[in-house]
C-alpha positions, -999 to +999 in steps of 0.1 A: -195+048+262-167+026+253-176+000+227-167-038+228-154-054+201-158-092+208-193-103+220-182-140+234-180-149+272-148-161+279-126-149+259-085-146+263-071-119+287-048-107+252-080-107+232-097-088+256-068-060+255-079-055+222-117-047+226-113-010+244-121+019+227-104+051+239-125+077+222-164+077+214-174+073+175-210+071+161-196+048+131-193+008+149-170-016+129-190-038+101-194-075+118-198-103+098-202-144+107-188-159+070-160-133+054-154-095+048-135-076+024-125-039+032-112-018+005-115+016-008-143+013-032-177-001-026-185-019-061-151-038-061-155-044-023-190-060-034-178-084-065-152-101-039-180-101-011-204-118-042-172-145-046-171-155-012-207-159-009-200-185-042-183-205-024-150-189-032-118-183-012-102-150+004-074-153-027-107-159-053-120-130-041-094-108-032-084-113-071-119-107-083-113-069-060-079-066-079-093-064-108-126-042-101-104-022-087-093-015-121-127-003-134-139+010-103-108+028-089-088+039-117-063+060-102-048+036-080-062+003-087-048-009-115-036-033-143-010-015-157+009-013-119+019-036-095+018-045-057+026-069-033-001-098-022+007-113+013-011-145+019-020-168+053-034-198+047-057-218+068-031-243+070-007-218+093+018-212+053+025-177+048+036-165+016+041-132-003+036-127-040+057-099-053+042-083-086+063-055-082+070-036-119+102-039-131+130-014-150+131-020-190+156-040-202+172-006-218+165+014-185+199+030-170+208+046-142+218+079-159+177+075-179+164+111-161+196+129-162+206+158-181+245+160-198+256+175-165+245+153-144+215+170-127+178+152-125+156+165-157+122+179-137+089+156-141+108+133-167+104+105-140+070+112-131+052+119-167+047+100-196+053+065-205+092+071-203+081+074-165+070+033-167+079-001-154+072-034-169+037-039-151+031-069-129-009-065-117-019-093-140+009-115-139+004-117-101-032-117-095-031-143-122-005-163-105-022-161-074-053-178-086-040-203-104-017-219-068-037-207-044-074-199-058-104-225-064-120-208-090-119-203-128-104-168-141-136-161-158-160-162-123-133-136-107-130-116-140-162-111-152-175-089-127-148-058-134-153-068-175-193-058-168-185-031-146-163-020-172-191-023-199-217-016-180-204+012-165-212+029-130-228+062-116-194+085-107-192+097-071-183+129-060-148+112-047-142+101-084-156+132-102-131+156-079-101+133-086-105+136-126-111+178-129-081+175-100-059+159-128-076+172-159-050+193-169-023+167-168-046+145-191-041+170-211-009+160-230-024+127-234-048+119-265-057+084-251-061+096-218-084+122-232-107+100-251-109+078-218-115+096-190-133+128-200-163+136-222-149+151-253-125+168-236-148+181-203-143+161-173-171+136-158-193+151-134-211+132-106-238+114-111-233+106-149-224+074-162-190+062-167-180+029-194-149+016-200-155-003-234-118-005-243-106-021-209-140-042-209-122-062-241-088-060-223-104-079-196-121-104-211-091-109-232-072-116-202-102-138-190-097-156-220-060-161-221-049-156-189-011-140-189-011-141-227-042-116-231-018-094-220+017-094-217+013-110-256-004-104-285-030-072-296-026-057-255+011-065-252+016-046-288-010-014-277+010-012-248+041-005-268+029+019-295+012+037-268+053+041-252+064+048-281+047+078-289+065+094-262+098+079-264+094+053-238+113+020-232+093-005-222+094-032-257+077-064-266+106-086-247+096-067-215+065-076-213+073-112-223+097-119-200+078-103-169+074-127-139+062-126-103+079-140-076+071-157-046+090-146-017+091-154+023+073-127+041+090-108+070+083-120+102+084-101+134+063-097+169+053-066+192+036-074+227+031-109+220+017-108+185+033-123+158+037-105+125+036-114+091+044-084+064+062-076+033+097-081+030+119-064+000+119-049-026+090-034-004+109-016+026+078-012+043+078-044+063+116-037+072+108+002+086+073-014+100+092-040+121+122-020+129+099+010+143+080-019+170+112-035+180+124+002+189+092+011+208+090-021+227+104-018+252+085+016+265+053+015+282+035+037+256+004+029+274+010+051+301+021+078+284-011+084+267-021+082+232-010+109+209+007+123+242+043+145+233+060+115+249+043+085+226+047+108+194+088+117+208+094+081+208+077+075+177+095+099+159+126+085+175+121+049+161+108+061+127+137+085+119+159+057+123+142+028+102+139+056+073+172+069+072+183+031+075+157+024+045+176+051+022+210+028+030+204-009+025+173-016+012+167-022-029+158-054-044+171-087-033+175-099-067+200-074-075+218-065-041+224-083-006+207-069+022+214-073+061+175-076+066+176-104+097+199-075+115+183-048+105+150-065+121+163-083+152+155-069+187+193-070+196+199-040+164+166-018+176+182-016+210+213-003+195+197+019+175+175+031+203+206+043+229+209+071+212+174+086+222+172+113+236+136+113+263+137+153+268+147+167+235+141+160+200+171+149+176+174+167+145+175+146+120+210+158+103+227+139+139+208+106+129+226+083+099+221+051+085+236+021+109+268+011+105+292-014+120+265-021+146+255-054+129+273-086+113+004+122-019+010+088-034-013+064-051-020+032-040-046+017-026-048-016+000-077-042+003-079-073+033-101-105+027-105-132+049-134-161+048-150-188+069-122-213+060-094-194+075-073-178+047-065-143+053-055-115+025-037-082+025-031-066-006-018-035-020-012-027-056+000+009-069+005+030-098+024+055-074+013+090-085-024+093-092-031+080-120+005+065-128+021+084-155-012+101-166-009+077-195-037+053-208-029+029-232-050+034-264-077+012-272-069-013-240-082+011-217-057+016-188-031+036-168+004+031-170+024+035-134+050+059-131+072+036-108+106+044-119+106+075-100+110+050-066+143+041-077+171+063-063+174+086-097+203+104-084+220+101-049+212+123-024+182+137-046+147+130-033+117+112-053+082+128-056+076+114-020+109+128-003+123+097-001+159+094+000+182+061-018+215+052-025+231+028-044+213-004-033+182+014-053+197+023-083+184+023-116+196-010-134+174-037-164+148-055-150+155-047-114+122-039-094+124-003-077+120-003-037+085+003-022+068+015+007+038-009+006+034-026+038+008-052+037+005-069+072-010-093+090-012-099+130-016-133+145-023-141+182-018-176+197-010-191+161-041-177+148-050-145+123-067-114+145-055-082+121-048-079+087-039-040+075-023-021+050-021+017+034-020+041+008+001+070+006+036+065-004+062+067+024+042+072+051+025+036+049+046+020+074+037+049+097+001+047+093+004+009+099+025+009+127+002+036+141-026+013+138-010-019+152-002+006+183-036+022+189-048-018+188-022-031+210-011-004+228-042+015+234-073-008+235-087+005+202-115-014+179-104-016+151-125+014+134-112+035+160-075+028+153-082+041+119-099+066+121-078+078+149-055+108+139-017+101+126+016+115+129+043+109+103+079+117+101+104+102+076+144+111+089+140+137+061+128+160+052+130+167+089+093+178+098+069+162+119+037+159+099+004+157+117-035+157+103-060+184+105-068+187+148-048+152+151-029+171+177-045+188+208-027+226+213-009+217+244+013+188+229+020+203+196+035+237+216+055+209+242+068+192+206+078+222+192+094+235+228+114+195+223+124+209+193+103+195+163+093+216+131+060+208+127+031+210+096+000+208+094-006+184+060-038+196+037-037+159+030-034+126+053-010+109+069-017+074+045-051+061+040-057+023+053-080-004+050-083-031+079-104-061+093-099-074+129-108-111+135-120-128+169-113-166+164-129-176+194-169-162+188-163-164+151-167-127+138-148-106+114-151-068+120-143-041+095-118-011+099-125+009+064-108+045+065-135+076+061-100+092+047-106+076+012-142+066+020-135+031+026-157-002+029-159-029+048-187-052+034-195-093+043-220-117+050 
């Protein structure tokens, strides 16, 4: 049977478009009358569920998941990474807090290159020398204090005794350490952390964190200085330079978020709100729904050869444009109101071809037509009408496979999302140019995408990823099987994705996400197509109905999300 999503009489004809569910599923979305958080672990999910309940508010909370995330989620949520918070207030502001980790202030752009020129294998992607400056705390922190009601201690405290305390190790966690046990290897600290003398954690046993339990209370205590100063700030640098790493005492010191304006878009009606650079996820999120538009996708079916043709279309063009302009806008100008405008998609559009694919090689950057991955994403809203989307990252599981000694935590491995060399791919397949170049305290360009969806002036989605480059395909796909295609928002999640990224030229789709028929009439179009062992992004998502009240929760089976409120 198909399922409703909004239980009120009444409602608006556009609301209604969004109730329809195209495809059975025994799971229903989570409902909830006061507030939900969805994230990808159920004990940090809980201590922001416990904040609202306090009287807190969706930034209160989603800073008290931040940092359980930490404890709780180790190989992707984080202190020692960054992220991008994007924030809609009750009061109809929008804001985005970029904590995005920044280059050393002796990174160069020649850092991971060998006397002739040519990229030195891994040296980008392991070890401390693979590090940016981290931002987690300085923007959670900074979030709390402007836009927060509560004192650091009340959000803190529940990942500090999580930390202590410890927590019973799931069969997700457990596979993820023996997965990476070998790479721990090189590490001592890493070692001492996150195995048991030496054997990796099985499920079911009991896992503390004692070391990042004091690293969180000191941060509790201090706020920005119990870390970026004093006995963390000075672990963090003895642990880089063991292995010849550059990140120094200065770094840390100096390291700021910054506030930015958030991107701002609309598909069918709905206004968006998402992340602008140095993430280029909002840009390629926006610039893929401006190109598909103006077709009735509806019609053609979902997942049908003609929806994924002209998906493809639109998202080999917002990539290959991503590898050209896009880098940090402290450091380089960007033609982002172009490169997001509805006049520009058309352009870029007249090239499609309906009947056969375009190899990718025929499809560059604009020009002259205008004046595995790990992250993980979390949404809060609450009964006042603030809404959250968050996504942090250390980029490859477990960052740089580093922990800092005695403080407890992973450092990221972010400076492999800079362009290393031109023309050479990072760990994701990701193309840059010069606009992403290595340079001092310049933050490296980004996938994340977090986004939020209003109708009528008022919040209805709020989404995000994992999964390095192919976020913004797993959120558009989302927003699409929503808009386009009726879905609840469980559904639209779970729903099977497609990715494809200009380059490496392969359509990429999920174990039986395509039926037999339209995967042999793609490949007769022309695509190469895989089969990944992996996903297509993992996402986290609440939907909202403003009119009866409810918030409903999205969490994706793909990472055994959950969507939890009250």
């Amino acid at each position: 049977m198909r399922r409703s999503l909004w239980c009120s009489i009444g409602i608006s004809l556009a609301l209604v478009a969004l109730s329809a569910s195209l495809h059975a599923s025994w799971r229903k979305p989570v409902k909830a009358r006061n507030g939900m958080v969805v994230a990808a672990e159920s004990l940090a999910a809980q201590a922001g569920v416990d904040v609202l309940k306090s009287g807190g508010n969706a930034i209160d909370a989603a800073v008290a998941v931040g940092f359980a995330l930490s404890v709780t989620f180790p190989e992707a949520g984080n202190i020692g990474g960054g992220g991008f918070m994007l924030i809609r207030l009750a009061n109809g502001r929008s804001t985005m807090i970029d904590f995005r980790e920044k280059a050393p202030a002796k990174a160069s752009r020649t850092m991971y290159l060998d006397h002739a020129g040519n990229v030195i294998p891994g040296k980008s992607e392991y070890g401390p020398i693979s590090a940016g400056v981290p931002g987690s705390v300085a923007g959670l922190l900074y979030a709390l204090e402007k836009y927060g009601t509560m004192p650091r201690a009340r959000v803190i405290e529940p990942a500090a005794a999580l930390a202590e305390k410890g927590f019973v190790v799931s069969e997700r966690f457990a596979a993820g350490l023996k997965e990476s046990h070998r790479e721990f290897s090189g590490f001592l600290s890493t070692i001492k952390t996150f195995t048991k003398n030496g054997v990796p954690y099985d499920v079911g046993d009991l896992f503390r964190q004692p070391d990042l339990a004091r690293t969180l209370r000191l941060i509790s205590e201090k706020g920005r200085d119990g870390f970026y100063a004093g006995d963390v700030a000075q672990k963090i640098v003895a642990e880089v330079r063991k292995s010849s790493g550059i990140i120094s005492l200065e770094d840390l010191a100096n390291y700021r978020p910054v506030e930015r304006k958030p991107l701002l878009g609309s598909y069918r009606g709905y206004e968006i709100i998402t992340a602008s650079p140095p993430s280029g996820g909002g840009v390629v999120l926006l610039q893929m729904l401006n190109m598909l538009e103006p077709f009735d996708l509806k019609s053609k079916g979902h997942n049908s050869s003609q929806t994924i043709h002209l998906f493809v279309a639109a998202a080999q063009r917002a990539y290959a444009d991503r590898s050209e302009f896009l880098g940090d806008p402290d450091f380089v100008a960007m033609p982002i109101e172009k490169l997001i405008s509805k006049e520009y998609a058309r352009l870029r559009i007249k090239s499609l071809d309906t009947v056969h694919g375009v190899a990718s090689a025929k499809i560059h950057p604009g020009k002259g037509e205008f004046d595995r991955g790990q992250t993980t994403h979390f949404c809060v809203a609450d009964k006042f009408g603030n809404v959250v989307a968050v996504t942090t990252t250390l980029n490859g599981l477990y960052g740089c496979k580093t922990v800092v000694g005695g403080a407890g935590f992973f450092l990221n491995n972010e400076m492999d999302d800079f362009a290393i060399k031109p023309g050479v791919p990072n760990m994701y397949g990701l193309l840059g140019a010069e606009a992403n170049a290595i340079a001092p305290n310049k933050r490296m360009l980004s996938s994340m995408t977090p986004t939020i969806l209003l109708k009528d002036g008022k919040p209805v989605l709020a989404l995000g990823a994992r999964g390095g480059s192919r976020i913004p395909t797993a959120v558009a796909t989302i927003i699409m099987n929503v808009i386009d295609f009726g879905m609840n928002i469980l559904d639209a999640v779970e729903s099977p994705r497609i990715h494809h990224q200009w380059l490496p030229d392969t359509l990429v789709y999920e174990t039986n996400g395509l039926a037999h028929d339209v995967a042999e009439h793609l490949r007769h179009m022309g695509y190469v197509l895989e089969q990944t062992t992996f996903t297509n992004g993992k996402a986290e998502a609440l939907m909202i109905d403003p009119i009866a009240g409810f918030f409903y929760g999205g969490p994706d089976p793909r990472e055994e999300g959950v969507a939890l409120g009250y």
